[in-house]
C-alpha positions as CSV (number, residue, x, y, z in Angstrom):
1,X,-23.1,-29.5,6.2
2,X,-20.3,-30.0,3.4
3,X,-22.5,-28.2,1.0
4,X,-22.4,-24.8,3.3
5,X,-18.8,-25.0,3.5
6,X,-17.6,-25.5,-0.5
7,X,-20.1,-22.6,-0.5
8,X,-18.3,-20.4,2.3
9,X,-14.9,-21.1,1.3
10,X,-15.3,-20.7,-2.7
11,X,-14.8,-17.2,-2.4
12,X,-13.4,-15.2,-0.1
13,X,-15.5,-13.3,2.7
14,X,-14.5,-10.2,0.6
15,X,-12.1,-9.8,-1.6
16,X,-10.6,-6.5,-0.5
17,X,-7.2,-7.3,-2.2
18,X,-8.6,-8.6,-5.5
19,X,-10.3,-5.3,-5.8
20,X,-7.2,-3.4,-5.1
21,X,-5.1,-5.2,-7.6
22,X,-7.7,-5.4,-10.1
23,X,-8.1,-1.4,-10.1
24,X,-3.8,-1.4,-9.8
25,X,-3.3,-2.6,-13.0
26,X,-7.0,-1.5,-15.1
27,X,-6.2,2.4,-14.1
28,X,-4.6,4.8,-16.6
29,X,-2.0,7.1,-15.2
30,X,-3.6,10.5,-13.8
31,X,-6.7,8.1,-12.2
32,X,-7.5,8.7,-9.0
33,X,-8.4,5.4,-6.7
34,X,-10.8,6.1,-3.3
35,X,-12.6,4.2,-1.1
36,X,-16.2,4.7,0.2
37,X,-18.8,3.1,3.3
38,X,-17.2,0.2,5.1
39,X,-14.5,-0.3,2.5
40,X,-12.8,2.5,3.6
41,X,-12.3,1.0,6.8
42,X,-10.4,-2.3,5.8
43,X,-8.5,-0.1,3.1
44,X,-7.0,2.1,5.8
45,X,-6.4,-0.8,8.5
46,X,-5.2,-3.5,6.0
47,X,-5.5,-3.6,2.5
48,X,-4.4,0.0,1.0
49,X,-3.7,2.4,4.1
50,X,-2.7,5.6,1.6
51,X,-5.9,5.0,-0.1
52,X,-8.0,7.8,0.2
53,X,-11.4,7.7,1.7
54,X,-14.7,9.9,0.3
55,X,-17.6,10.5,2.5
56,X,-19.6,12.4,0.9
57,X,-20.8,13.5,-2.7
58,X,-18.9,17.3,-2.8
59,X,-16.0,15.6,-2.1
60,X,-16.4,12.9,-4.6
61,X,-17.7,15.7,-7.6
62,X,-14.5,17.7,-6.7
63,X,-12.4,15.2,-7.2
64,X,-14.2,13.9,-10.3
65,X,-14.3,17.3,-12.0
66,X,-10.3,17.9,-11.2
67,X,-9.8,14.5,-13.1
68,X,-11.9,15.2,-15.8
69,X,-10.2,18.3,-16.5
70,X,-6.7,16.6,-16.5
71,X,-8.0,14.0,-18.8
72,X,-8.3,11.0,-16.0
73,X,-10.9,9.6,-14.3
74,X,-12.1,8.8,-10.7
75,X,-12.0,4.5,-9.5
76,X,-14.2,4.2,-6.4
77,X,-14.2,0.2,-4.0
78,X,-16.8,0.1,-1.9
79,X,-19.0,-3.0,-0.4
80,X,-22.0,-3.1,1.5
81,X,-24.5,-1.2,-0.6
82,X,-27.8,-0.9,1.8
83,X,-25.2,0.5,4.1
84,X,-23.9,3.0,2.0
85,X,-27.4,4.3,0.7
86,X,-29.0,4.7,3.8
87,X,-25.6,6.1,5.8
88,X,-24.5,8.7,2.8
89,X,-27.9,8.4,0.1
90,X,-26.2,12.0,-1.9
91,X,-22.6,9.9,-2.3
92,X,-24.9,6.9,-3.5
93,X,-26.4,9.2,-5.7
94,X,-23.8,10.7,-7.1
95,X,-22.1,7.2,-7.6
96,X,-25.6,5.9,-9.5
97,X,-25.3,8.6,-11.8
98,X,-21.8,9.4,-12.2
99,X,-20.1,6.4,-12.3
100,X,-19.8,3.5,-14.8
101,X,-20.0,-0.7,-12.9
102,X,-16.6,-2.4,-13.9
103,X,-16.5,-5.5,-11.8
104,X,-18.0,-7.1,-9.0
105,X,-16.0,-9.2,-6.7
106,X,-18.3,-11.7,-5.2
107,X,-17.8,-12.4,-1.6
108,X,-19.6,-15.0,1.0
109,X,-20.6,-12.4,3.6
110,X,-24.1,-11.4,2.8
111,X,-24.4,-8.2,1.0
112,X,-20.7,-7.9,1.2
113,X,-19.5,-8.2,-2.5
114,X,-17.0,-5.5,-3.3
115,X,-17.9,-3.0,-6.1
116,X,-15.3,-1.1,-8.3
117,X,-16.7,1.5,-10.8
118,X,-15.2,4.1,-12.7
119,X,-16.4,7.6,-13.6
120,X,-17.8,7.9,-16.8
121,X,-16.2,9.5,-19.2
122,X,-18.8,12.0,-19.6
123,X,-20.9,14.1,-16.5
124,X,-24.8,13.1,-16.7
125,X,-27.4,15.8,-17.7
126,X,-28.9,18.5,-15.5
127,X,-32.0,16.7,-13.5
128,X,-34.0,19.2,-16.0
129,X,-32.6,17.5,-19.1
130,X,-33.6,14.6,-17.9
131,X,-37.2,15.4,-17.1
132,X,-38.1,16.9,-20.7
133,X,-37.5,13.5,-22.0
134,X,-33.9,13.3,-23.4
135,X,-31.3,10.5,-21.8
136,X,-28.4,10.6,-20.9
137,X,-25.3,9.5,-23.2
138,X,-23.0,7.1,-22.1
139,X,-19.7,6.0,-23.0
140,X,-19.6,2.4,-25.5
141,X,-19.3,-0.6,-23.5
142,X,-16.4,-2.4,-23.9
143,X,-16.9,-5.6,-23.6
144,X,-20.3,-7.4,-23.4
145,X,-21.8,-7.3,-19.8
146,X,-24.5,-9.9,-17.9
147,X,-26.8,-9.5,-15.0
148,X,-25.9,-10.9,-12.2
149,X,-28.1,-13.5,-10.2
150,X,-29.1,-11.7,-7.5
151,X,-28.1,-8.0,-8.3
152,X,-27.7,-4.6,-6.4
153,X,-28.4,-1.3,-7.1
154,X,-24.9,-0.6,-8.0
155,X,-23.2,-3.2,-9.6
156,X,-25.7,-4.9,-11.1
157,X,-23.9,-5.7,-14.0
158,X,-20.4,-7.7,-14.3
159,X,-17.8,-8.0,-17.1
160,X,-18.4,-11.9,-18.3
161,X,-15.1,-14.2,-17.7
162,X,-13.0,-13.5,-20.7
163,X,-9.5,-14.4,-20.6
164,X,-8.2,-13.7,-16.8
165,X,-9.6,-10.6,-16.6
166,X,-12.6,-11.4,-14.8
């Protein structure tokens, strides 16, 4: 019907490149950008090809702790969430813990939104730490965040339109 198509062709099936240009110009120098799950895939064959791909959660705490200790900060793009948890559950872990939601970028293809988050600017607590009770601290907001309609495990939360940057 018309209705299905202004639907399917308000957004892109995934917006690979909006992703890529959003993290481009957000990312301080020293950053690091990757790509994880099926991202990684239409980064290398299209979109980014000297993007680098993480697989797996030593990798990604390597690379987070090298930033860290040069001052800068890890980006990860991935899409497909269900995916990514039940085909590498320690790097969705690590990505749950470690890492801050920035911006969503909505797609039409089901569960195929494309997620950027950043590495927060401080490492969470020992599991222990957490089990006596304390939280863990997290860096201030910086802008005011809503919940999306129908949200995911990871990237729940969006940055609310201000200006043109989301």
């Amino acid at each position: 019907s018309a209705a299905t198509l202004v639907q399917n062709y308000r957004f892109p099936k995934q917006d690979y490149a909006g992703a890529r240009d959003f993290v481009a110009a957000e990312r301080a120098p020293g950053d690091a950008v990757v790509a994880a799950g099926l991202a990684a895939y239409s980064y290398a064959s299209l979109y980014a090809p000297d993007l680098r791909e993480v697989d797996d959660a030593a990798t990604l705490e390597a690379l987070r702790s090298e930033r860290a200790a040069g001052g800068g900060r890890v980006w990860v793009i991935y899409s497909f969430p269900l995916h990514l948890r039940s085909t590498a559950p320690e790097l969705y872990a690590a990505l749950e813990r470690d890492f801050e939601p920035i911006r969503t970028f909505r797609g039409t293809l089901g569960d195929g939104d494309v997620h950027v988050l950043r590495s927060r600017a401080e490492a969470a607590p020992a599991p222990h730490a957490q089990a006596t009770g304390s939280r863990p601290s997290r860096a201030p907001a910086r802008e005011r965040l809503t919940v999306r309609s129908a949200p995911t495990p990871i990237g729940a939360w969006r940055r609310c339109s201000t200006g043109g940057t989301a």
